[in-house]
Backbone as a printed PyTorch tensor [residue, N CA C, xyz], in Angstrom:
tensor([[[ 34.5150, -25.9930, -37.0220],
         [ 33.2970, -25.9330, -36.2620],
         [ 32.8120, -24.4880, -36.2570]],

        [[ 31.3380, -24.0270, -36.6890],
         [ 31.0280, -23.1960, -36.4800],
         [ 30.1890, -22.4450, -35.6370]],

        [[ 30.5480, -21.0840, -34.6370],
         [ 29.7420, -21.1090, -33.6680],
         [ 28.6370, -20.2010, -34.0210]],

        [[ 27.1300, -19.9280, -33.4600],
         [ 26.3100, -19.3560, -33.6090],
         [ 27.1400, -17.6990, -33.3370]],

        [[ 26.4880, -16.7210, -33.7880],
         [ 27.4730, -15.2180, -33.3780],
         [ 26.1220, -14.9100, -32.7640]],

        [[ 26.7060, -14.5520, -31.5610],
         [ 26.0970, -13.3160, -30.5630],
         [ 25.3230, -11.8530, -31.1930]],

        [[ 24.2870, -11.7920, -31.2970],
         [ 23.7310, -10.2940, -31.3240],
         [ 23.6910,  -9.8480, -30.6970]],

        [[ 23.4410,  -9.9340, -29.3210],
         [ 24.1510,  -8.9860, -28.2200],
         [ 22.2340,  -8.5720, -28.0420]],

        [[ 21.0150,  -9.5730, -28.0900],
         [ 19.8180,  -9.2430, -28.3710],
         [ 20.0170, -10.5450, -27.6010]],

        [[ 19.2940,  -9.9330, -26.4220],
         [ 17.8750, -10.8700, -25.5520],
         [ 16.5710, -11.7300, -26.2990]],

        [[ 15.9700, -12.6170, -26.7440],
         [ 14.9370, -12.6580, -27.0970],
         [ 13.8140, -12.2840, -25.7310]],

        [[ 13.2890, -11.1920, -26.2080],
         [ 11.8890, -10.4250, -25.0420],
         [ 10.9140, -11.3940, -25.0290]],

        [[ 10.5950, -11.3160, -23.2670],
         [  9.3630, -12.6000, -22.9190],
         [  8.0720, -12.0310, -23.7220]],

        [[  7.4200, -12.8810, -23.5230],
         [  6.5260, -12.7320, -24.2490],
         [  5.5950, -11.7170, -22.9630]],

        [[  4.7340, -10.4770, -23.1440],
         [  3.9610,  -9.5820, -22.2340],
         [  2.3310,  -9.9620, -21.6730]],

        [[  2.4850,  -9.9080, -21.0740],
         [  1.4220, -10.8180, -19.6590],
         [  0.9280,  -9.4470, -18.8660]],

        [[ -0.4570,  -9.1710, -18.9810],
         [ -1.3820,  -8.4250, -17.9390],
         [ -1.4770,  -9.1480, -16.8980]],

        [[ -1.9290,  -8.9220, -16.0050],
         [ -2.6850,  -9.7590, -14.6410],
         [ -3.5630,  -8.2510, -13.9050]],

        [[ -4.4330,  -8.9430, -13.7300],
         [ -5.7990,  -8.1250, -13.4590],
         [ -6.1200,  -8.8990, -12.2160]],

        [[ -6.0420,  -8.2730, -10.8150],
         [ -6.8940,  -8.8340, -10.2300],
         [ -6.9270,  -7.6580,  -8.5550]],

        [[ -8.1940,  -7.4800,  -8.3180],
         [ -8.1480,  -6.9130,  -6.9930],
         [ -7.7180,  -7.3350,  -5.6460]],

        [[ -7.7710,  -8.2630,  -5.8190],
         [ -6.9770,  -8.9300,  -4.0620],
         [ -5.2980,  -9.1050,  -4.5180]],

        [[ -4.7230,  -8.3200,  -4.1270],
         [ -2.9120,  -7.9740,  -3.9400],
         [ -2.2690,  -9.2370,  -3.9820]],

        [[ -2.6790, -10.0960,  -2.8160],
         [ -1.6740, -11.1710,  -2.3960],
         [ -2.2310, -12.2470,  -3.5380]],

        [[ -3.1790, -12.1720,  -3.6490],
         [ -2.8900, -12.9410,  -5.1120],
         [ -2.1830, -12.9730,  -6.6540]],

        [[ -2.2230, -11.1130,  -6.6390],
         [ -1.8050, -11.1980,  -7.5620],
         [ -0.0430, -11.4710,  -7.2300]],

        [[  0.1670, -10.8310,  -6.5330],
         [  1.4180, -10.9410,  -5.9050],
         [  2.0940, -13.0680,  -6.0650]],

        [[  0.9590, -13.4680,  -5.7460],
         [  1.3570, -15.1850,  -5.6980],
         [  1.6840, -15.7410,  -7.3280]],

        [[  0.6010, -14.6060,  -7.8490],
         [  1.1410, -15.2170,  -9.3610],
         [  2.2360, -14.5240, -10.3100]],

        [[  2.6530, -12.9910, -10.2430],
         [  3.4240, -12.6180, -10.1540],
         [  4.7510, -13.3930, -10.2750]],

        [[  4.6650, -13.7480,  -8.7990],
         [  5.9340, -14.6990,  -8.6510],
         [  6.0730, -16.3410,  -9.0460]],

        [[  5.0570, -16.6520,  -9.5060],
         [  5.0430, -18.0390, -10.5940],
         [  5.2050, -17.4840, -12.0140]],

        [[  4.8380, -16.0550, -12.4780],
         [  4.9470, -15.9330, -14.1990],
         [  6.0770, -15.4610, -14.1900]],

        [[  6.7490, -14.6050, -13.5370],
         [  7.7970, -13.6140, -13.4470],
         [  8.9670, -14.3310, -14.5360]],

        [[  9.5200, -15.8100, -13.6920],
         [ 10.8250, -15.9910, -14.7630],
         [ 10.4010, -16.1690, -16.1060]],

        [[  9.2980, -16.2650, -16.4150],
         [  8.7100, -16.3950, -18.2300],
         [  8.0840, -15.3110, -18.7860]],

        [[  8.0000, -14.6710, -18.1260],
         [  7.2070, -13.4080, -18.7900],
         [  7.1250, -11.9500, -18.4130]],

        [[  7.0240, -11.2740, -19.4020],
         [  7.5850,  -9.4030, -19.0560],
         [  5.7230,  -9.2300, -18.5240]],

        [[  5.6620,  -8.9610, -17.2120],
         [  4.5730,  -9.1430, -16.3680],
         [  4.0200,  -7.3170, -16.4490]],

        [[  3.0130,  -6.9650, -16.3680],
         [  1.9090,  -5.6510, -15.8450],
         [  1.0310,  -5.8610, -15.3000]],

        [[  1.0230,  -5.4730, -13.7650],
         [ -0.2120,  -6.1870, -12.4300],
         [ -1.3400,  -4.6950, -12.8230]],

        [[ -2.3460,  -5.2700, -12.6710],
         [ -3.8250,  -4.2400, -12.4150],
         [ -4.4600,  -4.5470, -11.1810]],

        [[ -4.8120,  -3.5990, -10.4890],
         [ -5.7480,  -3.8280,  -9.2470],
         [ -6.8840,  -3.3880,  -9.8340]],

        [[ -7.2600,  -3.6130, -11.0000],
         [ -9.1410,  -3.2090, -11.4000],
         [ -8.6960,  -3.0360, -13.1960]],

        [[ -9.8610,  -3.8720, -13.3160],
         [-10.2470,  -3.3470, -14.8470],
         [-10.3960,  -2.2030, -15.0940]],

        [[-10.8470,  -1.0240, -14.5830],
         [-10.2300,   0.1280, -15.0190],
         [ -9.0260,   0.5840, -15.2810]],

        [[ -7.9230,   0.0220, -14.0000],
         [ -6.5800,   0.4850, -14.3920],
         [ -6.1710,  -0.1180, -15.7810]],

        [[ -6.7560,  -1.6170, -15.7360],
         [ -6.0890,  -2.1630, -16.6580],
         [ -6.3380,  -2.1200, -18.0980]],

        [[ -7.6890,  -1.3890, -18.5260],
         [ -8.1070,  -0.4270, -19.5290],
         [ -7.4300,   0.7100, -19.7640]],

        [[ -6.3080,   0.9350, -19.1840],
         [ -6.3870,   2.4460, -19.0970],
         [ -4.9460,   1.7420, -19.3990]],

        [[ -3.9210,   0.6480, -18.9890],
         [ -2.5570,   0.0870, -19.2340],
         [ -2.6870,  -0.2680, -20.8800]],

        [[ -3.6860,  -1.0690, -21.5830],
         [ -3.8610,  -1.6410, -22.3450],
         [ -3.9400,  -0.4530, -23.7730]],

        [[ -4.1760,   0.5810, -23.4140],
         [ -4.3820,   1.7980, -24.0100],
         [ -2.6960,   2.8560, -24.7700]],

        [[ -1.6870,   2.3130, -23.7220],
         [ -0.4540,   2.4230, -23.6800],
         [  0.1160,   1.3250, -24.1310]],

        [[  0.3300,   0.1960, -23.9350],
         [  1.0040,  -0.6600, -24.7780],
         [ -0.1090,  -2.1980, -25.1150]],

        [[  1.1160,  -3.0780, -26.1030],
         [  0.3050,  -4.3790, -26.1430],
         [  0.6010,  -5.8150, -25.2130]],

        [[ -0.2200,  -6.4660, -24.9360],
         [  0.2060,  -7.6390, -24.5920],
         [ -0.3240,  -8.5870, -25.3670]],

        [[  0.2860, -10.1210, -24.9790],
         [ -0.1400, -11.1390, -26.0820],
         [ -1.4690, -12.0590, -25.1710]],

        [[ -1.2680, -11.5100, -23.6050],
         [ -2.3030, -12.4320, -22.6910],
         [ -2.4200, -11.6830, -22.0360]],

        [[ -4.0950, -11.7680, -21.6050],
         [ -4.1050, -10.9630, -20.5660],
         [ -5.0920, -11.9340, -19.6040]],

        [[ -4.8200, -12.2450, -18.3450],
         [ -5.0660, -13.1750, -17.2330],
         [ -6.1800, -12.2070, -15.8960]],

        [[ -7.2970, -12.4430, -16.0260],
         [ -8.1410, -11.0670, -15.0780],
         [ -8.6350, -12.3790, -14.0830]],

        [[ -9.1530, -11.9000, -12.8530],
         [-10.0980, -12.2370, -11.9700],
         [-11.7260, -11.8680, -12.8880]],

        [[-12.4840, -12.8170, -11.9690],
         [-13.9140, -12.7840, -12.8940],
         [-14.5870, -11.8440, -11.8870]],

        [[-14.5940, -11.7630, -10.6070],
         [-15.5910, -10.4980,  -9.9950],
         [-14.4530,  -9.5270,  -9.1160]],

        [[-14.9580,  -8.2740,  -9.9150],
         [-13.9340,  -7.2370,  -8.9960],
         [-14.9240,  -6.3110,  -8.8180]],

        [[-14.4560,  -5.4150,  -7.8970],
         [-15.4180,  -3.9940,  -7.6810],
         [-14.4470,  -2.9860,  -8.4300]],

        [[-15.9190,  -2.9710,  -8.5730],
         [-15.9720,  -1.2150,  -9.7620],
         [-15.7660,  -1.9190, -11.3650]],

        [[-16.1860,  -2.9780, -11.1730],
         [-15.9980,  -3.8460, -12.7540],
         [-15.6520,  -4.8730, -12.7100]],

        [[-16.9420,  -5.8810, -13.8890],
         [-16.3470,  -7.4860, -13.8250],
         [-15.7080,  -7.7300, -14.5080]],

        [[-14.6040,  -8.7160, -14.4610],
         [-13.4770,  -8.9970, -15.0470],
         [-14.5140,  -9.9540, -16.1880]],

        [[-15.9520,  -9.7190, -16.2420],
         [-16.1710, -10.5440, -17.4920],
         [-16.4550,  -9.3290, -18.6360]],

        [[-17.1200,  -8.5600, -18.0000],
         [-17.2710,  -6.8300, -18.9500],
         [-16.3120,  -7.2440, -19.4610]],

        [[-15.2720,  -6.9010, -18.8170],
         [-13.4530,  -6.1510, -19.2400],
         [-13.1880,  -7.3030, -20.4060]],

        [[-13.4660,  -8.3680, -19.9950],
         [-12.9540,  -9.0060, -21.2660],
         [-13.5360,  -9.5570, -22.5160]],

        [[-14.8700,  -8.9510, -22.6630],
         [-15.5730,  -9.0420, -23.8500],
         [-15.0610,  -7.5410, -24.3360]],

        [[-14.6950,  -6.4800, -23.5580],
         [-14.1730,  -5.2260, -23.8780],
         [-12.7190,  -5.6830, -24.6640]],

        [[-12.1610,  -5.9920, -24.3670],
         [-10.7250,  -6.9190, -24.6940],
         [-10.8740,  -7.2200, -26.0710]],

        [[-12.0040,  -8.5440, -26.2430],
         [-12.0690,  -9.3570, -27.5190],
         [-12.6730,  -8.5230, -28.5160]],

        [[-13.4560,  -7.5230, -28.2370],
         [-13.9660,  -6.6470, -29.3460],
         [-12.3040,  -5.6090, -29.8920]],

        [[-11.4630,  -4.8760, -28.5980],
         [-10.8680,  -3.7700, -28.8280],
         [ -8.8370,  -4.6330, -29.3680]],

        [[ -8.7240,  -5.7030, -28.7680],
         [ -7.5160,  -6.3900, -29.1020],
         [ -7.8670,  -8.3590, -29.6150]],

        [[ -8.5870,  -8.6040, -30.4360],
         [ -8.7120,  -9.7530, -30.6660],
         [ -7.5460, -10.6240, -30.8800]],

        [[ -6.3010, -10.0960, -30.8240],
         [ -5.4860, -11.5030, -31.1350],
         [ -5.1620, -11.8740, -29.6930]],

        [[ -5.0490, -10.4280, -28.3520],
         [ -4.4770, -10.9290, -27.4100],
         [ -5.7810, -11.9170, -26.8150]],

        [[ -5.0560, -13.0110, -26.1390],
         [ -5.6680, -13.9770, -25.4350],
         [ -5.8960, -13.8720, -24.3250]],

        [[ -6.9310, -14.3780, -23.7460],
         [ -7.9790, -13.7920, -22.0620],
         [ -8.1510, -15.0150, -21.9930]],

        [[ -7.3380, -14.9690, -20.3640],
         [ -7.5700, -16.1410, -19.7130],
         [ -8.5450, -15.5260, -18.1920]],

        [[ -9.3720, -16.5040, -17.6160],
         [-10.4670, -15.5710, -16.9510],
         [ -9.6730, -16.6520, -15.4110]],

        [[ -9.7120, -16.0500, -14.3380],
         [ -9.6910, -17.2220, -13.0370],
         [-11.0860, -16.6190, -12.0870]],

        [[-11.5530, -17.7690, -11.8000],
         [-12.6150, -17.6830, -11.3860],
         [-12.9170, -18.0340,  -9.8020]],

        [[-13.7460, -17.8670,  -8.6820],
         [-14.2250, -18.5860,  -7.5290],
         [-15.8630, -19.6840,  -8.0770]],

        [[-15.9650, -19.0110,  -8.8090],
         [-17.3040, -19.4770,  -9.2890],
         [-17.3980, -20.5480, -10.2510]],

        [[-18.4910, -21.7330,  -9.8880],
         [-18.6070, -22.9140, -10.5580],
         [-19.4410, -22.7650, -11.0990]],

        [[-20.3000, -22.1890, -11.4520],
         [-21.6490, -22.6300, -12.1790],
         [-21.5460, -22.6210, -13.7470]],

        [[-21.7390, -23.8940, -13.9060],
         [-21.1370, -23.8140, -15.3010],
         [-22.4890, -22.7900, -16.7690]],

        [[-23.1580, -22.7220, -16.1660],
         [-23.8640, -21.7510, -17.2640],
         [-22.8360, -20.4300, -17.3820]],

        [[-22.4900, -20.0960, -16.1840],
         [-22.1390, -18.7220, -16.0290],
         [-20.6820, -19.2100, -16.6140]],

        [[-19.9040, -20.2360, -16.5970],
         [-18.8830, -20.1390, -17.4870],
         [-18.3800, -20.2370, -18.7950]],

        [[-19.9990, -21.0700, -19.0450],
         [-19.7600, -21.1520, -20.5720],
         [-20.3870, -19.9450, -21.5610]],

        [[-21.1050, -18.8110, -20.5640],
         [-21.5100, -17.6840, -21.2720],
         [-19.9470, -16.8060, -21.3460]],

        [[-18.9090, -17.0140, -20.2140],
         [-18.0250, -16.3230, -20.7140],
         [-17.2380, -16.5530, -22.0110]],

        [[-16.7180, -18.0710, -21.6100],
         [-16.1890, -18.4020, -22.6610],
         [-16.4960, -18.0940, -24.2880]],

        [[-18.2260, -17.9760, -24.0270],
         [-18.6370, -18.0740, -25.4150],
         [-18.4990, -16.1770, -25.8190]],

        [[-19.0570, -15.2830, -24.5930],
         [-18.9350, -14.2440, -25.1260],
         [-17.5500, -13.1500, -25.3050]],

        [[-16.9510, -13.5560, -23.9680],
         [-15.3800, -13.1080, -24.0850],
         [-14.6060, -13.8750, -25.2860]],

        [[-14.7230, -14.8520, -25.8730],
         [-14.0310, -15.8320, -26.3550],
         [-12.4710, -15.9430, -25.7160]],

        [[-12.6550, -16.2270, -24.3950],
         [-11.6970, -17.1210, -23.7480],
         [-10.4610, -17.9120, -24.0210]],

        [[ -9.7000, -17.7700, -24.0320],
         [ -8.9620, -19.0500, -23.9700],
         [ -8.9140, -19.7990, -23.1430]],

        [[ -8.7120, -19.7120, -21.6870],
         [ -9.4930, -21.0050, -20.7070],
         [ -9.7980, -20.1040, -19.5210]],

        [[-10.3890, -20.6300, -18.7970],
         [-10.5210, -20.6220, -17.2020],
         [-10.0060, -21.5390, -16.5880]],

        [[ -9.9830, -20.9060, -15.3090],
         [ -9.3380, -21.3440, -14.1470],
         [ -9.4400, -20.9600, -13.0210]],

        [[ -9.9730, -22.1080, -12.4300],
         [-10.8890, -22.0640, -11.1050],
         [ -9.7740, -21.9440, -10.0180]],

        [[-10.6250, -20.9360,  -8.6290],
         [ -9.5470, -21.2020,  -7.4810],
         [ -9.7100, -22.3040,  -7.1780]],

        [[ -9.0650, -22.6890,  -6.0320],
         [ -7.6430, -21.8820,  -5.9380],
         [ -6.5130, -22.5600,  -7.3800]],

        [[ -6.0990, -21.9660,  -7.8160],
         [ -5.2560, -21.8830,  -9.1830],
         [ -3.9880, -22.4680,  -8.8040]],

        [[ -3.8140, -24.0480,  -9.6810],
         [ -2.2600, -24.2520,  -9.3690],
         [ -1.4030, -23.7400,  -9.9900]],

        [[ -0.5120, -23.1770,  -9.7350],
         [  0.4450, -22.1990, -10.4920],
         [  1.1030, -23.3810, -11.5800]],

        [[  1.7570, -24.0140, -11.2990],
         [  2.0980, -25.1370, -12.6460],
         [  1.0330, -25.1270, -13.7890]],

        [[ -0.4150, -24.6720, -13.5250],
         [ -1.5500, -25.4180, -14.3500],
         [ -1.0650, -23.4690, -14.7280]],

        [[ -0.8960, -22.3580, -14.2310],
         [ -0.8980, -21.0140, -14.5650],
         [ -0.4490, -20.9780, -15.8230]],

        [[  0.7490, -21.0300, -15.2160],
         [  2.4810, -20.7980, -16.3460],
         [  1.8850, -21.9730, -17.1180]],

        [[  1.8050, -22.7340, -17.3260],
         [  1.5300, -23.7780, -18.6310],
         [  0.1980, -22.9680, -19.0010]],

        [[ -0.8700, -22.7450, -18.8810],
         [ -1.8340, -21.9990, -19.4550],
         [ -1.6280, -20.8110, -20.2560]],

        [[ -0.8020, -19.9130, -19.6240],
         [ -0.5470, -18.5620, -20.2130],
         [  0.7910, -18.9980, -21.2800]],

        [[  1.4050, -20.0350, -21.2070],
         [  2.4810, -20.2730, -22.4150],
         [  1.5620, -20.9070, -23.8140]],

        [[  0.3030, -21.6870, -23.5260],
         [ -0.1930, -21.7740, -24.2860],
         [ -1.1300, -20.7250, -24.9780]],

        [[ -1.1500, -19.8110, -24.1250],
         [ -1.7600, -18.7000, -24.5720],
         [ -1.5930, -17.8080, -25.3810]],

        [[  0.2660, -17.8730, -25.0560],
         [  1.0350, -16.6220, -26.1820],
         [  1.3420, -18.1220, -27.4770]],

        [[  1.4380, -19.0770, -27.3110],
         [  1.2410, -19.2980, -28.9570],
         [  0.1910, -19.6420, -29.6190]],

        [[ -1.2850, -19.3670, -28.7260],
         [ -2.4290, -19.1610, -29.5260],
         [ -2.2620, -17.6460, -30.0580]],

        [[ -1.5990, -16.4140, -29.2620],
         [ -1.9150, -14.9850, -29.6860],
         [ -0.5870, -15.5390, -31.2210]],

        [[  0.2770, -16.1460, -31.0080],
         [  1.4240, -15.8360, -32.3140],
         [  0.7560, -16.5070, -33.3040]],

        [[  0.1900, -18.1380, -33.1140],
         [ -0.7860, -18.4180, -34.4550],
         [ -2.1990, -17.2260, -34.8890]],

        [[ -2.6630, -16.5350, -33.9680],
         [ -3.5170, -15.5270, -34.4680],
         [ -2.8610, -14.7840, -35.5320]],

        [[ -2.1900, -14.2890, -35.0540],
         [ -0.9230, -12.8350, -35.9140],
         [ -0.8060, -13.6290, -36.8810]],

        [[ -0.1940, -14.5730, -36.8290],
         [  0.4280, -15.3240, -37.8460],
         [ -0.3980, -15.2630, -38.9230]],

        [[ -1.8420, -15.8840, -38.7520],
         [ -2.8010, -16.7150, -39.6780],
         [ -3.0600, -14.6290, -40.5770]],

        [[ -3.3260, -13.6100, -39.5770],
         [ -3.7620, -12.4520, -40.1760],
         [ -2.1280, -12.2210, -41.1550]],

        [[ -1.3400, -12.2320, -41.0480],
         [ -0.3490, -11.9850, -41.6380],
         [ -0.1380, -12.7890, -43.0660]],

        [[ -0.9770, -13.7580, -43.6440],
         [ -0.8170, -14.8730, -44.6610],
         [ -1.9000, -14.1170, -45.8880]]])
């Protein structure tokens, strides 16, 4: 019988932004992505322009209205400056004109309306990092 050998190598979660100005939220999701993913919290699209500048992630998850910058700017800023990572937007806002201009101009991977079930989160952002690995992938062929 043969056993698999140990590399003594973790496979690394896959890296997750979260962008959002109200704390206790981000804080709520935080603690739903945490066991799946190597997590970086932003309290503003600026900080998180300024994180994104220093390393990569494969998703990045923003609030849609913050002060001092909309999390819809930030992520058409995103799709122009990192196109493989994937932007997921969470929103308070229904109006669907205003969501399908994001989708169309950020190019989105989904939204998600409050209040956000964390089950619907973590399943969103897992589908997210293997839309960013089929991206890489397809540029790599």
């Amino acid at each position: 019988m043969k056993f698999p050998i140990a590399t003594g190598k973790k496979k690394q979660k896959p890296a997750v932004l979260l962008v959002d100005d109200e704390r206790p939220l981000l804080e709520v999701f935080e603690a739903a992505l945490e066991p799946h993913f190597e997590l970086t919290l932003a309290g503003s699209a600026r900080e998180a322009e300024f994180i994104l500048h220093k390393r990569t992630f494969q998703v990045v998850v923003a609030d849609h209205l913050m002060p001092g910058g909309s999390g819809m700017n930030f992520m058409v800023r995103t799709r122009d400056e990192y196109p493989h990572m994937q932007r997921v937007m969470v929103t308070g806002y229904m109006k669907p004109e205003m969501l399908m201009r994001c989708v169309n101009e950020a190019a989105l991977f989904r939204y998600l309306l409050k209040p956000v079930s964390l089950p619907e989160l973590v399943k969103v952002v897992h589908d997210a990092v293997k839309a960013h690995e089929a991206s890489v992938a397809a540029v790599a062929k």
